[in-house]
N, C-alpha and C positions, 0 to 999 in steps of 0.2 A: 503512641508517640514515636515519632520518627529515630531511630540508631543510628549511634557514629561505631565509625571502626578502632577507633582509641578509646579507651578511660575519660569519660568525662572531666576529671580533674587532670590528667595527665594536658588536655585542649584548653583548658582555662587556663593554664599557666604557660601554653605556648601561644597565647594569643598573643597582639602585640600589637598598637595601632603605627600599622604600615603608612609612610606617606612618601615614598618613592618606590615605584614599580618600573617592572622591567617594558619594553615596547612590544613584548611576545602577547598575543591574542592568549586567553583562556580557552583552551582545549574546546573542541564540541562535547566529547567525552562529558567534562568537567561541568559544562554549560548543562548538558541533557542533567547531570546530577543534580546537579543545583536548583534544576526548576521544577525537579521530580519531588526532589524534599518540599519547595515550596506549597508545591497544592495542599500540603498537609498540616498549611498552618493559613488557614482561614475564616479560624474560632481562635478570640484568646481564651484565658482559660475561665473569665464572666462570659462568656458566649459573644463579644463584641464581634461584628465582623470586620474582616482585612484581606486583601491579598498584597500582593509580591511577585516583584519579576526584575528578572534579569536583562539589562540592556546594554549596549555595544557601547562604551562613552564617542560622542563626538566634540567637536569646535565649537558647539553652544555648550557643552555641560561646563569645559572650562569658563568660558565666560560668567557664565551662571556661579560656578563656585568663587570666585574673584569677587564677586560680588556679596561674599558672603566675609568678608575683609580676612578673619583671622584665618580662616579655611582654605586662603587661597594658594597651600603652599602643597594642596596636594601635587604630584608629580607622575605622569605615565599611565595612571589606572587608568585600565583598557574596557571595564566595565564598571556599573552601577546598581547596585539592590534599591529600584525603590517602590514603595507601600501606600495605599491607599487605605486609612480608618476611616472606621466610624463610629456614629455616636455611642456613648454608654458612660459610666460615671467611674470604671476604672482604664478608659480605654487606654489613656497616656502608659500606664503602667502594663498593661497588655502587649500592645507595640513595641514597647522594651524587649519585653520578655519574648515572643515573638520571632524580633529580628536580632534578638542575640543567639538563638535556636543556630540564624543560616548564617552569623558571627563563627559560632562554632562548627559550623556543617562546613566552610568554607574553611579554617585553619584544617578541618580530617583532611583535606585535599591536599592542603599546601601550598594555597592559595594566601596572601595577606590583604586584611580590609582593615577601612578606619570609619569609625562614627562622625556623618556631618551631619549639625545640627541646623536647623534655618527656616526662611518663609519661602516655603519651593510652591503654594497653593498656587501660583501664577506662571510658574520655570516652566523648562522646557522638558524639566524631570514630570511634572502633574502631566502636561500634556501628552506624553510619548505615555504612559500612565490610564490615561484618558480619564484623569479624578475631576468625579462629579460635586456639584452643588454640597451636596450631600458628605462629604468626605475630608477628611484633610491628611497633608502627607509631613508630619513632626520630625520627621528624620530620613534620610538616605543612607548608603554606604557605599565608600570608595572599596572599587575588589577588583583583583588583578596578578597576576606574576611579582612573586616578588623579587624586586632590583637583584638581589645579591644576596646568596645565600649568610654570608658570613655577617652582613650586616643584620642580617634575620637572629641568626644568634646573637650577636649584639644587643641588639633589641628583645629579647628574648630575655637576657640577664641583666639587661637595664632594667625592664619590666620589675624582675624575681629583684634584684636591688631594691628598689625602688617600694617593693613589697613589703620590706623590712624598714621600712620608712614610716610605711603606713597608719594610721590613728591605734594604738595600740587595744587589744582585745578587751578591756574591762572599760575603755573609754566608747566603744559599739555595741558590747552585746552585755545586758543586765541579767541579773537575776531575780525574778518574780516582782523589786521594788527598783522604778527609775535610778539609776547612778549605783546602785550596789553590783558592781562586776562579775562577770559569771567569766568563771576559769574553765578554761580545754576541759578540765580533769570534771567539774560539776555536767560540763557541759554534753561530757560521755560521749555517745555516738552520733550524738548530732554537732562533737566538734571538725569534722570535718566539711559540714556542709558549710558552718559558718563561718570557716578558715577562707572557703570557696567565695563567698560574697563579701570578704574582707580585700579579697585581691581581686574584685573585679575593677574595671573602668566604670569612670565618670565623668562629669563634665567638669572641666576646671580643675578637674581630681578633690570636689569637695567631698566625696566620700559620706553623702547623707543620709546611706541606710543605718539606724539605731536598731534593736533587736533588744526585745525584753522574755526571755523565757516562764511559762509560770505553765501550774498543771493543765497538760495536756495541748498546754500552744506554745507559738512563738510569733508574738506580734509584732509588725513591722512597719514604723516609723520615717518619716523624710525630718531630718532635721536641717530646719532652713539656715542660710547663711542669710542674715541680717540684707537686707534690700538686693542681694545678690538676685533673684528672680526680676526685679524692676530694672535692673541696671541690664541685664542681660535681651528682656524684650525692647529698651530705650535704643542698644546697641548695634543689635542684628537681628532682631524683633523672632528669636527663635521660639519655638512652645515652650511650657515646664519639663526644662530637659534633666529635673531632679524627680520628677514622675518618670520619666524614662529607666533613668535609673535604680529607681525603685525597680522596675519590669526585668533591668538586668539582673538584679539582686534576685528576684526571685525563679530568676531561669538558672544561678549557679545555685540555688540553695536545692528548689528540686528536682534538678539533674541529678546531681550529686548524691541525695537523699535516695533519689528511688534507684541509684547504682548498688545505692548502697543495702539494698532491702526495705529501707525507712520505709513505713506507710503515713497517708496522711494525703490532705487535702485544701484547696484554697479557701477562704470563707472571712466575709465580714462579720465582726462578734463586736458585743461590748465588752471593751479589754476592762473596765475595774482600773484604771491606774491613774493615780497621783500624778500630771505631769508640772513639771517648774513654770514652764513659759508658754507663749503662743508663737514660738517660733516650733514648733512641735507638730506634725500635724500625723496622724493615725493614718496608716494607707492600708494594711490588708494581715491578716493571719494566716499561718500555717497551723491546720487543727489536725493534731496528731490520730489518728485511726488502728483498728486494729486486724 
């Protein structure tokens, strides 16, 4: 798995969705590194296949994001990450996990990016891409120089605010039974992985990764916002950008985990749990190893 030059948890928390950047071009330096790291994510971790690349933005990307109504207030980003999947039954959550990889590869530089979600199967982003039949592209990323340093900190501590805001810990992660909250202190050494996917981004900030801890795993949940999925595809007809986010969740849990020594590995299982509703849906395990 590919290295940053920071702390993992140190780059999750200075990430920050940038949406004004400076008119300076991203270095060649920065660009060769960028695409160095990408070849090295062209399996998610089901084995789906993807790539990624780095593109110059021009006068059709903005068009193209304008188009995308809410999204259209990026500003200046001088380039584009965008991805070509394919099929597989975890792939939405792969892709996440994936492009939050060069999410993070891109903050070690000091570079800022923002997640945009949307139908690019037909842009000008698929085609510069050259996504086949066979493929589709769930997400992009705006990346570039950031405007202003100082608004970077800003943004930085709006974030770490904003973090403190967040769904509180016994309200996300359980223990061993639905709704009984597992505390930092039960939580022991895997409470910092799950501190990690507490402060990640999402879409809308609905924050739908659940976590129910039991022996030897930690299973991992999208809990849905009541028709929010329908109104979201009615609106800007983007993929399930709560599978995405599941994929982020599980690139801050095991970054983190394997900084941290953690062992352990991806794996679908039958979790055994009681859940309340059918807004509830089961996305993937973390099976603890030795």
């Amino acid at each position: 798995m590919p290295t940053y030059s920071q702390p993992i948890t140190d780059l999750i928390q200075k990430r920050f969705s940038c949406r004004k950047y400076s008119k300076a071009s991203i270095s060649v330096e920065m660009r060769e590194k960028l695409r160095e790291y990408m070849t090295h994510l062209c399996i998610g971790p089901f084995g789906t296949p993807m790539r990624f690349d780095l593109i110059t933005a021009d006068d059709q990307d903005g068009k193209a994001l304008r188009g995308l109504g809410t999204y259209g207030f990026i500003q200046g980003a001088s380039g584009f990450v965008v991805g070509a999947l394919g099929a597989g039954q975890q792939n939405l959550e792969e892709y996440g996990y994936r492009m939050e990889q060069i999410v993070l590869a891109a903050t070690d530089l000091g570079l800022g990016t923002c997640w945009l979600g949307g139908t690019f199967t037909k842009s000008t982003f698929a085609r510069r891409i050259e996504l086949q039949d066979d493929e589709r592209m769930p997400a992009i990323l705006a990346i570039g120089v950031i405007q202003d340093e100082n608004s970077a900190r800003n943004g930085v501590m709006r974030q770490y605010v904003a973090g403190q805001r967040r769904i509180p810990w016994e309200e996300l992660f359980f223990d061993r039974l639905w709704g009984k909250g597992l505390s930092p202190e039960v939580a022991g050494e895997y409470s910092r992985p799950l501190e990690m996917v507490r402060l990640g981004p999402s879409a809308s900030n609905k924050q739908p990764w659940r976590i129910v801890q039991t022996d030897g795993f930690f299973h991992f949940f999208i809990q849905r916002t009541k028709g929010y999925r329908n109104l979201l595809t009615r609106l800007v007809q983007v993929d399930d950008m709560q599978r995405l986010d599941m994929g982020i969740a599980m690139c801050h849990f095991e970054l983190t985990a394997r900084e941290l020594g953690l062992k352990g590995k991806w794996g679908i299982v039958d979790h055994g749990l009681d859940l309340p509703d059918d807004q509830i849906e089961y996305s993937v395990s973390w099976v603890l190893t030795s």
